[in-house]
Each structure stands twice: as C-alpha cells, then as structure tokens.
N, C-alpha and C positions, 0 to 999 in steps of 0.2 A: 627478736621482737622488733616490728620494725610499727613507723611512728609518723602519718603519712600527713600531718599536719599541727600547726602551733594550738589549734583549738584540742587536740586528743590528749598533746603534752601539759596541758591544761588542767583536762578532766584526769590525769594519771595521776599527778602533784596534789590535786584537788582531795584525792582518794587517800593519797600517803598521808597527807598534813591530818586529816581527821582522823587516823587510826593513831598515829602519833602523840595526836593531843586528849585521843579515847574522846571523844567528840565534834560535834560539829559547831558551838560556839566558841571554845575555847580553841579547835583551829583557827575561826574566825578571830578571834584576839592575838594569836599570835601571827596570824598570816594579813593581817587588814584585808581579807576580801571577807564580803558579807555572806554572812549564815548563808543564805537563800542561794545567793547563787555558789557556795559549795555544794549546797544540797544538791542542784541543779547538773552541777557537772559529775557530780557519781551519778546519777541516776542517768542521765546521756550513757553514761560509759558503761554500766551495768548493762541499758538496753543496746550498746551497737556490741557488746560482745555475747552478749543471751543467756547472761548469767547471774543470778545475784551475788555479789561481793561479801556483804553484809547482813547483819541482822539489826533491825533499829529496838531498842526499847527505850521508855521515857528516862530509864538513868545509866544503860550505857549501849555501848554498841560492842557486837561479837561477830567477829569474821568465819564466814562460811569455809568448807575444803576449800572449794575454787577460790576466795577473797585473799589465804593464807599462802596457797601457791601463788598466785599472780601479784603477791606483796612481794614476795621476793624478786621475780624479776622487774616488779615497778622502783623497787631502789634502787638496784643497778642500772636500770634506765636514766635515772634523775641524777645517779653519779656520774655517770658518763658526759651526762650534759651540762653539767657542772665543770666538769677537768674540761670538756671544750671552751667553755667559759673562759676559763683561767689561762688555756693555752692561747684562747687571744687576745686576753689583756696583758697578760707576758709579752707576747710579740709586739705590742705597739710601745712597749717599754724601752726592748734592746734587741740588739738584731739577732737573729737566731737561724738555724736551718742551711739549708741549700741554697745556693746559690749556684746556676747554671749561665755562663756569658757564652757568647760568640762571638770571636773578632777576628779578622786579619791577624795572621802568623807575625808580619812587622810589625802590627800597631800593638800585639801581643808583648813583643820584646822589649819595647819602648817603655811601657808602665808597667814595667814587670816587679820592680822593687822596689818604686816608691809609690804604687798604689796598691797592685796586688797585693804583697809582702805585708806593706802597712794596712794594711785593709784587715789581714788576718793575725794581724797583730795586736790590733785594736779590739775586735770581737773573735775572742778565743772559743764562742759558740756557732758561728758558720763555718761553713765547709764548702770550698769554691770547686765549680768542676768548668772548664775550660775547654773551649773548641777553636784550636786555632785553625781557621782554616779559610781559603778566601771564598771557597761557597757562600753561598747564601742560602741560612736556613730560616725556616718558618719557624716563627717561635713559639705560635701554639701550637702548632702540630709537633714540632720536636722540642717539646716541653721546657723553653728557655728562658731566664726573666728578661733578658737583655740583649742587646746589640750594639758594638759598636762597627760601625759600617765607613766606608771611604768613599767619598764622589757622591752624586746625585740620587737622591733615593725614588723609589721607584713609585708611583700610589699605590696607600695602601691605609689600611683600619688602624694602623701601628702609630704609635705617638713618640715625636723624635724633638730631641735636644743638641741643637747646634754647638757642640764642645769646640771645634776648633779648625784650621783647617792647616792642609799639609803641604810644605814645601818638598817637592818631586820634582823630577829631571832625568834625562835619559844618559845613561852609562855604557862603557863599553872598555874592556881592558883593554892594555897598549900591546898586547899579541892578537887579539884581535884585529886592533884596526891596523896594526902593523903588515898586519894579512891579506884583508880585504877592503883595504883604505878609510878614509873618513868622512861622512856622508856631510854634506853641506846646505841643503834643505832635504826637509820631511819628506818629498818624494822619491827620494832618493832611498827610503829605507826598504822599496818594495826591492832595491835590489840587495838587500842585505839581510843576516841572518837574526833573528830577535828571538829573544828570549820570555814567553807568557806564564803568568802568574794567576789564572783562573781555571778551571773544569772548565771550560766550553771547547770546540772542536774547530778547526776551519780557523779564517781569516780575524783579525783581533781587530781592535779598531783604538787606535790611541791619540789623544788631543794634542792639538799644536792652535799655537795664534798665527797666524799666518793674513798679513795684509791689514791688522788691527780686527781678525774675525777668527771665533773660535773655527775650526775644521778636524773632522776627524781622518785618520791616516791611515788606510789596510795595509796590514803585512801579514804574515803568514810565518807562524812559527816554527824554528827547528825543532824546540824542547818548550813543555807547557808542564808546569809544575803547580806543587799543591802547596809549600812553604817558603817561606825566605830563605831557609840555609840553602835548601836544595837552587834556588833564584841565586843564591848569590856562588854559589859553590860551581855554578853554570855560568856567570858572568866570569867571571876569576879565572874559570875554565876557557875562555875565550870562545864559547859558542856562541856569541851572540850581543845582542845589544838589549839593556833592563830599562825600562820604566818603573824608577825607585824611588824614595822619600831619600832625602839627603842625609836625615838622621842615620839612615841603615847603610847607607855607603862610610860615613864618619866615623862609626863602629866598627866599623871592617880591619882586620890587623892588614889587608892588603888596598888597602883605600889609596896608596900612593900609584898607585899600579891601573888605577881605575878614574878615565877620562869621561869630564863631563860631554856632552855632546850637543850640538842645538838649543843653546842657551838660550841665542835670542828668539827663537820661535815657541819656547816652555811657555804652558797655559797658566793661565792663574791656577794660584793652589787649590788643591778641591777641596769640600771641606768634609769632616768628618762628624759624624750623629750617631748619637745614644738612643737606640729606639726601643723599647719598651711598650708592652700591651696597657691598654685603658685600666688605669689602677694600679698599677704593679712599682707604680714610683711613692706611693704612699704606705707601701711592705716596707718594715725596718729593713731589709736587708738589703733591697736594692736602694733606698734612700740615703742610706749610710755610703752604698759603693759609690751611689752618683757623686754624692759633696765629697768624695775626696778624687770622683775624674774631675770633675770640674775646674777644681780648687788648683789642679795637677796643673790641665791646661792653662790658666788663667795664670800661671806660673811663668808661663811661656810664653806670654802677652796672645795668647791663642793660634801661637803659628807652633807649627811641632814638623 
C-alpha cells in the first residue's frame, strides 16, 4: 500500500481514529483535531479511492466490506509509521547501525586501537566496515559516511574537517642505496627507483621545498601499490625509495635499516580531513566517531 503524501497519511489516521473511538466526536476528544475536519478527511479518502468506507447513522457508525478490508491494512500502515518514528528518535539517542569509513591503509593502522577499537567498545550497537585503501572513493555513490583523506582535497559538495596534519619524509633502506647511491637533491630521484602508493599509472608527482617554494618532482615508479604493508614490505625489499608518514617507518621492526632522505628539501606536512556529506555529522554514529578522531588528534597536538 503505498502512501504518496503527508495529507493521505492524514486522511488514513483520520479514518482509524473514528472507527476506534465508534465515532466522530469522541475521536475528536481523544485525538484534539476537530469534528469537521475529521469528517472532511474520510470523506477526501472515501472519494480519491471510489468507495464508501462507512455507514454513518445519528448514533453510531458501521463499516462497509470495503471499510473492514482497508481497516486492516490502514493499521499496519500507521504501525509501521510509528516503529519509523521510534527508529529515529532512538537514533538520535545512541549510536546505532553501520558505519562505512574510507581511509589510507597508514592512516588506517595508526588509529586502529585507540579509536577504532574504542569506538566499538563504546557503542556495542554499530558495526564498522572499513576500506583501507588509498583510492579515492565517492561517498555517495559508494555508500560511505565518511573519509579520512591525506594532502589537499580536491572541490567538491563534501564537508571536511581539518583533524590534523602528517609528518612524512622520504625513505629508502641501506641495501638500497648501498646499490644505487644516495640522491642529494629531488632531481636526482628521476634517476632513481621509487616506490608509489596510489592506482594511478605513469609518472607520480611528489612535493619537496625547494628554494623556500613548494615544487613538485616526477619520477616514474618501479612498483605502485595499494597498501602500506605491501609499500613498506617493498621499501625493506630495497626496490625503491617511499614517501612515508614517519609514524609508519617508527613502527617498522626494520626501521633501523630504513634511511631518511632529503630532509632538508621535506614539504610541510600535509594535512589530513575528515569529510563527510551535508548532514551525515549530525547521525549519532558518525558524531560519535568524529569526537573521538578528533579527541585522538588533539592528543597529538595535531601533528601524527
């Protein structure tokens, strides 16, 4: 039965309440809308479906076949819209449902257990589902509440929250560069083997300060990967040179082994946003997750 507007759920209520109360004043008393305009709204409803409901007489009223079928699925109608009722004022209670994130595979590992973890610790009624990946996905088209993203966002309809931003620097193990030397300015890396952490194909483009001015540097990847392990499992392997967050080298049981590079050319840190569609920060469930990234960052004096 479907219900193609607020005025028809109106006249359906309208029709329950007076068979309920076996009148139309006495609905009127218990529902505070006036006689007249219940009367109004059965009679709308009677003539857009072409049928009489009821029978009136001065002391009571008797439902037709038709009145008697259509009673029943007019309650189930009014139940239903009732439990949607209740399922939203639940929700703005305590967090509930799904929850869908997208983030970088590092930035993944990073607030893995004192956010995630606690996250689902706290509300024993969401269920988190996770995309680490360093694609960028569309969040309304592939059904996400959230993002957290690294470096400069791109335009766009999405509503973003500056959490923090990231200290990164470029690595390379000492079999590496014990192999094919060690590069001493950013131009120097087009002769060298690098290691990329996106889907995209072709030449990558990675920031250095160079001269007191941002600049971007083409290299051209050996190996382009889709996570951190497999990024770092590739640095370690001496393929190449990584553009890393220093957190994820520090982690490393092989971090002794793994040499910074061009420290003094490293760009300012980028920062990282929380971006969410229009509303979707005022859902208990993403509300709940924001104040404890936030909380997380602010931990960190917002460097990570």
């Amino acid at each position: 039965m479907s219900y193609q507007s607020f005025r028809q759920l109106e006249e359906l209520a309208a029709f329950v309440s007076v068979i309920d109360a076996n009148g139309f004043s006495a609905a009127a008393r218990e529902t505070a809308v006036r006689k007249a305009t219940l009367s109004e709204r059965v009679q709308s409803l009677e003539k857009r479906l072409g049928v009489p409901l009821m029978v009136r007489t001065t002391r009571s009223i008797r439902l037709t076949e038709e009145g008697r079928a259509y009673l029943i699925h007019a309650r189930r109608c009014l139940q239903s819209a009732r439990q949607a009722d209740n399922v939203a004022i639940q929700a703005r209670k305590a967090p509930g449902g799904h929850l869908r994130i997208t983030a970088p595979n590092a930035f993944v590992s990073l607030l893995f257990e004192e956010v995630i973890c606690a996250y689902l610790s706290l509300y024993p009624d969401v269920t988190v589902d996770i995309n680490s990946s360093s694609t960028i996905r569309d969040l309304a088209r592939d059904d996400f509440d959230l993002a957290i993203r690294v470096g400069p966002l791109a335009d766009s309809s999405m509503i973003s929250r500056k959490l923090a931003n990231v200290r990164a620097g470029y690595f390379a193990s000492k079999t590496y560069l014990d192999t094919h030397g060690t590069p001493q300015h950013p131009g120097a890396l087009q002769e060298h083997q690098s290691i990329a952490t996106q889907r995209t194909r072709g030449p990558q483009k990675w920031p250095f300060l160079i001269n007191g001015q941002l600049e971007e540097v083409h290299v051209s990847p050996r190996i382009t990967v889709d996570s951190c392990d497999t990024a770092m499992a590739s640095l370690v392997g001496g393929l190449g040179i990584l553009y890393a967050p220093h957190r994820l080298i520090e982690a490393s049981a092989h971090r002794r082994t793994l040499i910074p590079l061009l420290a003094e050319f490293s760009p300012v840190a980028p920062p990282v946003h929380a971006v969410f569609t229009n509303g979707a920060s005022k859902v208990p469930k993403v509300a709940a997750f924001l104040e404890l990234l936030i909380a997380w960052c602010n931990n960190r004096d917002r460097h990570i």
